[in-house]
C-alpha positions as CSV (number, residue, x, y, z in Angstrom):
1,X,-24.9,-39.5,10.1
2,X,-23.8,-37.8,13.1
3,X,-20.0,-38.4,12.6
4,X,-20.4,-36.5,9.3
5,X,-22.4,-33.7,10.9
6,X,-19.5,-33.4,13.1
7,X,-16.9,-33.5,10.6
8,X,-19.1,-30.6,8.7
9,X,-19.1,-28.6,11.5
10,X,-15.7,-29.0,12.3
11,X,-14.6,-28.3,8.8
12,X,-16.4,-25.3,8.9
13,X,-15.1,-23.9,12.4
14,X,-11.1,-24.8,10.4
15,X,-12.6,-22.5,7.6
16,X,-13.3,-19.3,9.5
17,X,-10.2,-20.0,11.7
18,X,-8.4,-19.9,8.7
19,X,-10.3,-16.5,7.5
20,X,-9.6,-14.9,10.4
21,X,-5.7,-15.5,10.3
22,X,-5.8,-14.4,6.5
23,X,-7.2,-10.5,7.7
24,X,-3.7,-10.7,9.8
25,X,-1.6,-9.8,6.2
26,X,-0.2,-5.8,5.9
27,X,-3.1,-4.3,5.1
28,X,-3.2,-0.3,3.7
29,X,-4.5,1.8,6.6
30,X,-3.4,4.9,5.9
31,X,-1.6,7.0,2.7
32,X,-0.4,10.4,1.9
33,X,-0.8,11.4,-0.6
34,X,-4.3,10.0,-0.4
35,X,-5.9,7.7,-2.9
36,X,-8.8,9.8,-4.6
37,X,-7.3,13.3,-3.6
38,X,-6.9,16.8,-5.6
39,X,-3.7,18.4,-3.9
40,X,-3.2,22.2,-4.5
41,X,0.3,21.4,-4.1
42,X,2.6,18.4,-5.2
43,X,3.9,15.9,-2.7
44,X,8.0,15.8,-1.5
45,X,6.8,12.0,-0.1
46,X,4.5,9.2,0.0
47,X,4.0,7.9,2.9
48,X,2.1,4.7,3.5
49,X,0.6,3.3,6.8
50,X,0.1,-1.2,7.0
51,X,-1.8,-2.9,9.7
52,X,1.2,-5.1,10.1
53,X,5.0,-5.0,10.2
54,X,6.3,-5.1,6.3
55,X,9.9,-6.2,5.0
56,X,10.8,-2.7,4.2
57,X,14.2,-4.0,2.1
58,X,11.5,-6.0,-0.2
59,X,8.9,-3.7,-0.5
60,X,7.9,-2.1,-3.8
61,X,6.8,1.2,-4.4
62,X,6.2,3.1,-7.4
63,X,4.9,6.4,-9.0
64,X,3.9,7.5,-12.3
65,X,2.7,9.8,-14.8
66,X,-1.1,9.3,-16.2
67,X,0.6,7.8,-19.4
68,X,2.6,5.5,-17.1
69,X,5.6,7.1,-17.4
70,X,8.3,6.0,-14.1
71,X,8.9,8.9,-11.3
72,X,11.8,8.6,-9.9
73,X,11.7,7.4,-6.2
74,X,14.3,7.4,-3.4
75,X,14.4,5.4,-0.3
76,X,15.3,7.6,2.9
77,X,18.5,6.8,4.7
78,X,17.9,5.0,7.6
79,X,15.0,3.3,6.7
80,X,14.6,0.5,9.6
81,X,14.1,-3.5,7.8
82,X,11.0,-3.6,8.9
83,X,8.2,-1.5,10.2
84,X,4.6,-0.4,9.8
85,X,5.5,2.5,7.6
86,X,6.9,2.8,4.0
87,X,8.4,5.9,2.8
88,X,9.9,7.3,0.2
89,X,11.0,10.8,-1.3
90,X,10.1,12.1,-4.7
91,X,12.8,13.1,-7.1
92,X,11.5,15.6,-9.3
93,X,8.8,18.3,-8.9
94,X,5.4,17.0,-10.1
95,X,3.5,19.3,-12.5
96,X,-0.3,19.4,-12.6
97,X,-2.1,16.3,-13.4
98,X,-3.3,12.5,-12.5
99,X,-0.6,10.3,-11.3
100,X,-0.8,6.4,-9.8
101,X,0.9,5.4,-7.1
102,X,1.5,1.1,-7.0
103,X,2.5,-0.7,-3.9
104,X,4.0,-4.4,-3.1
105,X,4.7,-5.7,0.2
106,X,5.6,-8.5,2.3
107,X,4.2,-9.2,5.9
108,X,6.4,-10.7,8.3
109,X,4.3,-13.5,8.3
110,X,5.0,-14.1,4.6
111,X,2.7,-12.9,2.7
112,X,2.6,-10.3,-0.2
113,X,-0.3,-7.8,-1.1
114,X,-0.1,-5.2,-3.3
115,X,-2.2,-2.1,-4.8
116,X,-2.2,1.3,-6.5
117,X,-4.5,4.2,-6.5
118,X,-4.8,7.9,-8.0
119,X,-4.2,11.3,-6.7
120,X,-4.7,14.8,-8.9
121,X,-2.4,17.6,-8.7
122,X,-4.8,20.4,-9.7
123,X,-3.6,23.2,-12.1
124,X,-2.5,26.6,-9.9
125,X,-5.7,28.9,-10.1
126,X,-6.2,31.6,-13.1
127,X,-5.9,35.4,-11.7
């Protein structure tokens, strides 16, 4: 009986090991345009912020309209291979409205997360 309390309890110390290493993956920290926001103004760039170095060249990023239609989405020269940060410019000039922004990326360490959230570009106000 004791051997298999042992082998329990070591089991379980492999488990949160294991946990721990799994909050190690690119994590989103911080974005601009922020997820939930109502801008007075449209963005040029999103900018997004991981807890971890990211394969820039893989990464995926995307933009679009409420009825999912594709905004255009350019890379910025220079852009290291990796990094903490993924950025890209905006093409065109964003009218008023609700637009989601969807994210891929691969750690360093090999492993992919993704997400997407909402910001608002409010109407200008009525004189």
């Amino acid at each position: 009986m004791r051997k298999f309390t042992v082998q329990v309890f070591l089991a379980a110390i492999a488990l949160v090991v294991t946990a721990g290493g799994a909050s190690a993956h690119a994590a989103l920290r911080h974005a601009t345009p922020a997820a939930g926001t109502v801008l007075s103004e449209a963005p040029v760039e999103i900018t997004l912020e991981f807890s971890a170095a990211i394969d820039v060249a893989r990464a995926e990023l995307k933009l679009t309209r409420e009825a999912g239609d594709p905004i255009a989405l350019r890379a910025p020269e220079n852009a290291p291979l990796t990094a903490t940060t993924l950025r890209k410019s905006i093409d065109a000039a964003l009218a008023p409205g609700v637009y989601r922004i969807f994210w891929r990326v691969i750690s360093v360490d090999g492993h992919w997360t993704r997400g997407d959230y909402t910001f608002e570009i409010a109407p200008p106000p009525a004189n």
